[in-house]
KETOR-808592 format. One line per field, with one value per residue (C-alpha): x, y, z; residue in three letters. Coordinates in nm, 2 decimals, always signed. Example, Ala and Ser with C-alpha at 12.3 -4.5 7.8 and 13.67 -1.06 7.14 Angstrom:
2
xx	(+1.23  +1.37)
yy	(-0.45  -0.11)
zz	(+0.78  +0.71)
r	(ala  ser)
***
This chain:
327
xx	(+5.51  +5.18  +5.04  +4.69  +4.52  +4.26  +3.99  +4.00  +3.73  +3.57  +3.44  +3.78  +4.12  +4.04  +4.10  +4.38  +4.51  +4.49  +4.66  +4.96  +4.95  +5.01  +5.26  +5.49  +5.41  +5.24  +4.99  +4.72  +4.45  +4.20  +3.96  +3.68  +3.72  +3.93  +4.17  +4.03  +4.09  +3.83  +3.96  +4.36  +4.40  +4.35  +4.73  +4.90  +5.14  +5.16  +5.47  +5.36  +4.99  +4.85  +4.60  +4.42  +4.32  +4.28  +4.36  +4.66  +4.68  +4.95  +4.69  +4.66  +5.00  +5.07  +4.86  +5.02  +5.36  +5.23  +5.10  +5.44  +5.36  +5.67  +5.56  +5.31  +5.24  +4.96  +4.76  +4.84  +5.04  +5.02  +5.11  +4.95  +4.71  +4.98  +5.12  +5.45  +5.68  +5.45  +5.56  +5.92  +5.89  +5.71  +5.99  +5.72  +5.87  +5.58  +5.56  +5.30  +5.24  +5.23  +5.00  +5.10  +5.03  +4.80  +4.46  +4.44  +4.58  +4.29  +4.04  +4.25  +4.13  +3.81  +3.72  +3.87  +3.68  +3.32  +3.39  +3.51  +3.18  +2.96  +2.85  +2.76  +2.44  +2.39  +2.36  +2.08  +1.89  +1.87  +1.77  +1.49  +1.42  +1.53  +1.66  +1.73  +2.06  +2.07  +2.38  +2.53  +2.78  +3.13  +3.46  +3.69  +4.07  +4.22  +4.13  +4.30  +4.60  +4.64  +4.84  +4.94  +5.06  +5.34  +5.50  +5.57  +5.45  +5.10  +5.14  +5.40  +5.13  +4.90  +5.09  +5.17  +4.80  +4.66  +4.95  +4.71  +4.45  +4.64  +4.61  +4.88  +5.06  +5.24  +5.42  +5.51  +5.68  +5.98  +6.20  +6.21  +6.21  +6.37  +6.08  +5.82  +5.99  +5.91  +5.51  +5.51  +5.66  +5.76  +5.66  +5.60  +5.29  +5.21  +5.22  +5.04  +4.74  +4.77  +4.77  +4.59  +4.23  +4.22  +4.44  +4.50  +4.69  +4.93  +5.10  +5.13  +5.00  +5.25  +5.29  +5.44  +5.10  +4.82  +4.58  +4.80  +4.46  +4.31  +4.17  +4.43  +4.57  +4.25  +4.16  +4.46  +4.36  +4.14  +3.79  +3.64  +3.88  +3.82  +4.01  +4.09  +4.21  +4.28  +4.55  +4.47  +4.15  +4.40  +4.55  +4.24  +4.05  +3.75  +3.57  +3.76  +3.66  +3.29  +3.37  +3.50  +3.25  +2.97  +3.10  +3.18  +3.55  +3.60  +3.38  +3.38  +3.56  +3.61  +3.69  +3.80  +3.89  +3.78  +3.88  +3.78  +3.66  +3.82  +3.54  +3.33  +3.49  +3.42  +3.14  +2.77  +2.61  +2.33  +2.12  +2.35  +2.36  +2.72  +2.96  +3.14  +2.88  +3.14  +3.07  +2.68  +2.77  +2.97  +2.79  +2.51  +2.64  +2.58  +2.95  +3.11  +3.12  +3.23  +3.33  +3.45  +3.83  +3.79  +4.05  +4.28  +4.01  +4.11  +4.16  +4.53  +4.55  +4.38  +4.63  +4.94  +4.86  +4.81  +5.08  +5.36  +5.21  +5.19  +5.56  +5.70  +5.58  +5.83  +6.10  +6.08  +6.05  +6.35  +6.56  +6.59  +6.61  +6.25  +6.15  +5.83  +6.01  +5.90  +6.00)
yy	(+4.95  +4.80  +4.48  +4.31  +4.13  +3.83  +3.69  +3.97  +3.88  +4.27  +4.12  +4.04  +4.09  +4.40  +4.65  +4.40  +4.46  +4.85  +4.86  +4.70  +4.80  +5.15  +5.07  +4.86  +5.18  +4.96  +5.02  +4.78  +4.70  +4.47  +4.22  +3.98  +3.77  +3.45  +3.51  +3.43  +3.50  +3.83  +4.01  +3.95  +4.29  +4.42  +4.31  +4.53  +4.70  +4.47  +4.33  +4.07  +3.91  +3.77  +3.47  +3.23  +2.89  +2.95  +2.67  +2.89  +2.70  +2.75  +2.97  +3.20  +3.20  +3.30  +3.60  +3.71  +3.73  +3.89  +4.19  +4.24  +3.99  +3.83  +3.72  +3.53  +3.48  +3.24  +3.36  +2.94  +2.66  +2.48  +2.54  +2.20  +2.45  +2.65  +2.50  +2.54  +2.39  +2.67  +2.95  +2.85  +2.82  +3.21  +3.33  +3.38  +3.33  +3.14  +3.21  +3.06  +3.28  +2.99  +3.06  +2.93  +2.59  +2.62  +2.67  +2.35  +2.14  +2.25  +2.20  +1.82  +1.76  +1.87  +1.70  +1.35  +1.42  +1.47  +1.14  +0.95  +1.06  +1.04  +1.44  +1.46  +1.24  +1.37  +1.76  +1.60  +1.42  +1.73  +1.94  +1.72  +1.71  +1.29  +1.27  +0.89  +0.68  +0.42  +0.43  +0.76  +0.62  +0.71  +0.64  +0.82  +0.95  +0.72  +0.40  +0.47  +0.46  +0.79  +0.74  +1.10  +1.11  +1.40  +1.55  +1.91  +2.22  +2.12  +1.75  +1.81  +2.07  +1.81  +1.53  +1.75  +1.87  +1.53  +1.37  +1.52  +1.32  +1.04  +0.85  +0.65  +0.84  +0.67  +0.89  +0.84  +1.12  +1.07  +1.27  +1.25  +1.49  +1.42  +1.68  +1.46  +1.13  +1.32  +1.24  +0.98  +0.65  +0.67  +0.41  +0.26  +0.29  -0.05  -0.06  +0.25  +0.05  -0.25  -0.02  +0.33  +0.38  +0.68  +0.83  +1.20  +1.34  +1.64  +1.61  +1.77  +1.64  +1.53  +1.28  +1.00  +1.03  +1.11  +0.85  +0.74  +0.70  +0.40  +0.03  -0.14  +0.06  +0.12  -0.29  -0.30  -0.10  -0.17  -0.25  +0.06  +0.31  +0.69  +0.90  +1.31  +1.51  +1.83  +1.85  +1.82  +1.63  +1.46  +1.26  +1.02  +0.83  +0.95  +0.59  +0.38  +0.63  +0.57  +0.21  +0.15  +0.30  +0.16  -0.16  -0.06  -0.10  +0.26  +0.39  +0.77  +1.00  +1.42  +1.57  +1.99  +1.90  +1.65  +1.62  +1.81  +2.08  +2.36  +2.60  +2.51  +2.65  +2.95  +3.00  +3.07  +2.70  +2.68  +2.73  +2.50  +2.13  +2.07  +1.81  +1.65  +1.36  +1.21  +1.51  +1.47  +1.13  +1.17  +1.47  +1.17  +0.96  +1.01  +0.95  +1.17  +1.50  +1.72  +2.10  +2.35  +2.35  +2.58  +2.47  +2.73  +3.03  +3.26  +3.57  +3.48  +3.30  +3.59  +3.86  +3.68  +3.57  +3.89  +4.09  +3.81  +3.78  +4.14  +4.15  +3.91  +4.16  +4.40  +4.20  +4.03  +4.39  +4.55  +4.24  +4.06  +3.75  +3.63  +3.35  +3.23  +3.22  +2.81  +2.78)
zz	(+12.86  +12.74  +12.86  +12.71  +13.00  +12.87  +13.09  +13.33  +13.57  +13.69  +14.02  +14.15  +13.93  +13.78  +14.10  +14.22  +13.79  +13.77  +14.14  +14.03  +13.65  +13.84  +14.08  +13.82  +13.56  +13.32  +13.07  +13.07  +12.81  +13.01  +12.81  +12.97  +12.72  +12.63  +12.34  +12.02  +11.66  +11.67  +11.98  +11.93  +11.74  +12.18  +12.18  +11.90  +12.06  +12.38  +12.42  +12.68  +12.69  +13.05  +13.02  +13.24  +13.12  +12.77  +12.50  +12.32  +12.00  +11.72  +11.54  +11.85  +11.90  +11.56  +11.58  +11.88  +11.72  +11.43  +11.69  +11.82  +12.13  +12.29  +12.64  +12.78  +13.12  +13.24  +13.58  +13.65  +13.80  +13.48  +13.11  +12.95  +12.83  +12.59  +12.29  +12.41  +12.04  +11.85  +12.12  +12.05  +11.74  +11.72  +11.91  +12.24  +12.59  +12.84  +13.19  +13.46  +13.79  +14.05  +14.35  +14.74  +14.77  +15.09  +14.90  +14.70  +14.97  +15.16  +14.92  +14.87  +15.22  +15.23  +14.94  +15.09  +15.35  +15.17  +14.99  +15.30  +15.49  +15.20  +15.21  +14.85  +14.97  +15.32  +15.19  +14.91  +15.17  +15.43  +15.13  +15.06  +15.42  +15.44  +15.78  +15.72  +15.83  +15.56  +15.32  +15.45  +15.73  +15.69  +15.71  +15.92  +15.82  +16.11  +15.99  +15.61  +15.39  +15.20  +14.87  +14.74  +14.43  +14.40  +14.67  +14.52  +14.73  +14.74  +14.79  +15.05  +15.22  +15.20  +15.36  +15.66  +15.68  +15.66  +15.87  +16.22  +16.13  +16.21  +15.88  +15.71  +15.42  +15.13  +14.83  +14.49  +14.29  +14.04  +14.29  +14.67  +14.94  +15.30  +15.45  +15.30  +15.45  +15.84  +15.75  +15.47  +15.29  +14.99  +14.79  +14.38  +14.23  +14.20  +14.56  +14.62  +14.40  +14.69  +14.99  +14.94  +15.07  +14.95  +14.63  +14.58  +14.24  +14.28  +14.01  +13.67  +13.31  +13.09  +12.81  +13.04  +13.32  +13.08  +13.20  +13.49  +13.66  +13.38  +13.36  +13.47  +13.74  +13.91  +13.83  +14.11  +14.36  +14.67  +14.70  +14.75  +14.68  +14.71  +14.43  +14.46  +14.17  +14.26  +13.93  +13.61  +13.44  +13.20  +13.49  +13.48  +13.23  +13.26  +13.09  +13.33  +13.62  +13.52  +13.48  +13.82  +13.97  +13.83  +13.91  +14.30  +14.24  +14.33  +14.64  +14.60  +14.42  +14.45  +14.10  +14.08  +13.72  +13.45  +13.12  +12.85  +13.05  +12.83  +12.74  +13.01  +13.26  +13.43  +13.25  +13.34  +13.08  +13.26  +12.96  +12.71  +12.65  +12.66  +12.46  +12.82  +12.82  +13.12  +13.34  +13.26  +13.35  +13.68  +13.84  +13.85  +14.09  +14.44  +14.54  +14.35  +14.41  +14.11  +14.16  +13.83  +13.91  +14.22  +14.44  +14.35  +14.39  +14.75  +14.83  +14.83  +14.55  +14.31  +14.47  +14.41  +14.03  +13.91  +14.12  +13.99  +13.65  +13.64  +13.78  +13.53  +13.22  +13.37  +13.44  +13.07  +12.92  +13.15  +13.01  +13.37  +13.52  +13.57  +13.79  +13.69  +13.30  +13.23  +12.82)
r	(unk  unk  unk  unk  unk  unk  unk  unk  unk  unk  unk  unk  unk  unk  unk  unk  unk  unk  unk  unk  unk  unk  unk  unk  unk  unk  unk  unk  unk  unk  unk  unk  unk  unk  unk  unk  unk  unk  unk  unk  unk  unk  unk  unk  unk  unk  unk  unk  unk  unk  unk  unk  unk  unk  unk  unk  unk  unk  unk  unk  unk  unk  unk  unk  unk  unk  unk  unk  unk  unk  unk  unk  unk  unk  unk  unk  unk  unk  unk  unk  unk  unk  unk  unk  unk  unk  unk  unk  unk  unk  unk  unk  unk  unk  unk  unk  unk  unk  unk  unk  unk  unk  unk  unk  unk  unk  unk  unk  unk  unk  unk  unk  unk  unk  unk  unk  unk  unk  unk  unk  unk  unk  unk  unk  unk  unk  unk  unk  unk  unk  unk  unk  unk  unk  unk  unk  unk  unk  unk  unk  unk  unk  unk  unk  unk  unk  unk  unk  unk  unk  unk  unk  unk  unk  unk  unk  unk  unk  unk  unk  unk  unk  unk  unk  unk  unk  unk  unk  unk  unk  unk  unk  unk  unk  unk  unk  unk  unk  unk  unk  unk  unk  unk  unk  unk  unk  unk  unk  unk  unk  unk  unk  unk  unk  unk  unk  unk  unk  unk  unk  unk  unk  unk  unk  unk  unk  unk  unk  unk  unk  unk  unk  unk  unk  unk  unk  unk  unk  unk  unk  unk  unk  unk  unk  unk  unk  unk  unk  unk  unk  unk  unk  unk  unk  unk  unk  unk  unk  unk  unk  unk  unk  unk  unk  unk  unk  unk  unk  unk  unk  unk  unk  unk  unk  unk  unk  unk  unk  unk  unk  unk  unk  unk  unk  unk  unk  unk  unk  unk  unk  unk  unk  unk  unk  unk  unk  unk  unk  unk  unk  unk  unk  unk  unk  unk  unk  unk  unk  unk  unk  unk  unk  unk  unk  unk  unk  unk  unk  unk  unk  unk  unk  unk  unk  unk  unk  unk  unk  unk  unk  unk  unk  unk  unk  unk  unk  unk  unk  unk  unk  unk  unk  unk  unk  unk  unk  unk)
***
């Protein structure tokens, strides 16, 4: 049973790969690369193909099929990134290989609290040796209204984590959980806009919240606000974003993911002039703080993609139930 791995980082998935590749008696073919046109003749043969974040378009898709390929699993949470009609419509089953929810809600936390006390501009300052005061006093967790916006595993995680700080926590998600309601309120969006301090996304992108983050819903939040998007880049429009913060409507925000940021990501561009002008523009302020959608990255988190990615291959290819199966 053959399976061609894509993006296989040698640092830290291919030992963790050829452990379980042996132990489920698979036959792997590992590739560094992101799938493209020139390297998709690695998967003749391969039943199932394992990806990361790579933008798997109809043409891709097709030339999987035509090599035989019908599984593919995604070392992800999310699937936006997979055409998901054209893998129907070729006859390709699409899995994702969800990761414990614990990582990201950390990272959540950490980064509300680098925006809240301003540590984007105290790390600069030290590094320059600028021991100064002015413009670096914080805010502290306490004092605020959280608005976290879906409560699946890793918003629920965070709501319990940030519920010992002592903050107020308000919800929105399209369906409510009774654990959440222990720690938080449940409440519309249009009053999370009135009350949060500080708004943090959990939630997928789909067709209904691209942009849930734009003009006018950030026009009706508070003075000041501090946004966190630990999700998806799509979730936010990244014009209004610049918008509101250039005009001090929003007071901080913590981005792991923007849009746009296929091909960018994870790869060493410190040489390139790149395309994102609103990343250019965003890493520039001195309140945000932009990371390269790292919240997911930990020991953990690296194990457990690749032993149930590696795990859903065989269960497609022995004809069983599989769990992480998502079209």
């Amino acid at each position: 049973m053959k399976v061609t791995v894509y993006s296989c980082r040698e640092f830290d998935e291919e030992r963790i790969f050829r452990k379980y590749g042996e132990e489920l008696g698979l036959e792997l073919v590992l590739c560094p690369d992101a799938p493209e046109p020139g390297n998709l003749g690695l998967a003749e043969g391969s039943a199932c193909v394992d990806i990361l974040t790579s933008k798997m378009t109809r043409e891709l898709l097709g030339g999987l099929r035509d090599r035989g390929v019908r599984y593919l699993v995604t070392r992800t949470i999310g699937y936006d990134h997979i055409d998901l009609e054209a893998a129907k419509e070729f006859g390709i089953t699409v899995a994702n290989a969800p990761y414990g929810p614990h990582g990201v809600a950390d990272y959540a936390v950490m980064l509300i609290l680098m925006s809240i006390r301003n540590a984007k501009r105290i790390i600069e300052r030290t590094n320059i040796q600028d021991y100064s005061l002015k413009g670096i006093q914080g805010r502290e967790l306490k004092d605020l209204t959280v608005g976290v916006i879906g409560t699946g595993r890793i918003g629920e995680t965070v709501i319990r984590s940030l519920s010992g700080f002592g903050c107020r926590l308000v919800a929105y998600d399209l369906y409510e959980k009774e654990e959440v309601k222990k720690y938080a309120e449940y409440v519309t969006l249009a009053q999370m806009w009135k009350r949060a301090d500080v708004v943090t996304l959990h939630a997928p992108l789909t067709e209904e919240n691209y942009h849930m983050i734009g003009e006018e819903s950030i026009a009706r939040m508070k003075d000041g606000v501090v946004i966190v998007n630990t999700a998806r880049g799509g979730l936010i429009d990244s014009q209004a974003l610049i918008a509101g913060i250039e005009a001090g409507k929003i007071g901080a925000a913590g981005l792991d993911v923007v849009e746009n940021e296929f091909g960018l990501y994870y790869y060493d561009r410190k040489s390139d002039v790149l395309d994102n002008r609103e990343l250019a523009v965003l890493r520039g302020f001195p309140n945000v703080t932009v990371t390269h959608h790292m919240a997911f990255y930990t020991d953990d988190c690296v194990e457990t993609v690749v032993r149930d990615s590696l795990t859903g291959c065989k269960l497609f290819l022995e004809g069983k139930e599989n769990p992480w199966r998502v079209a």
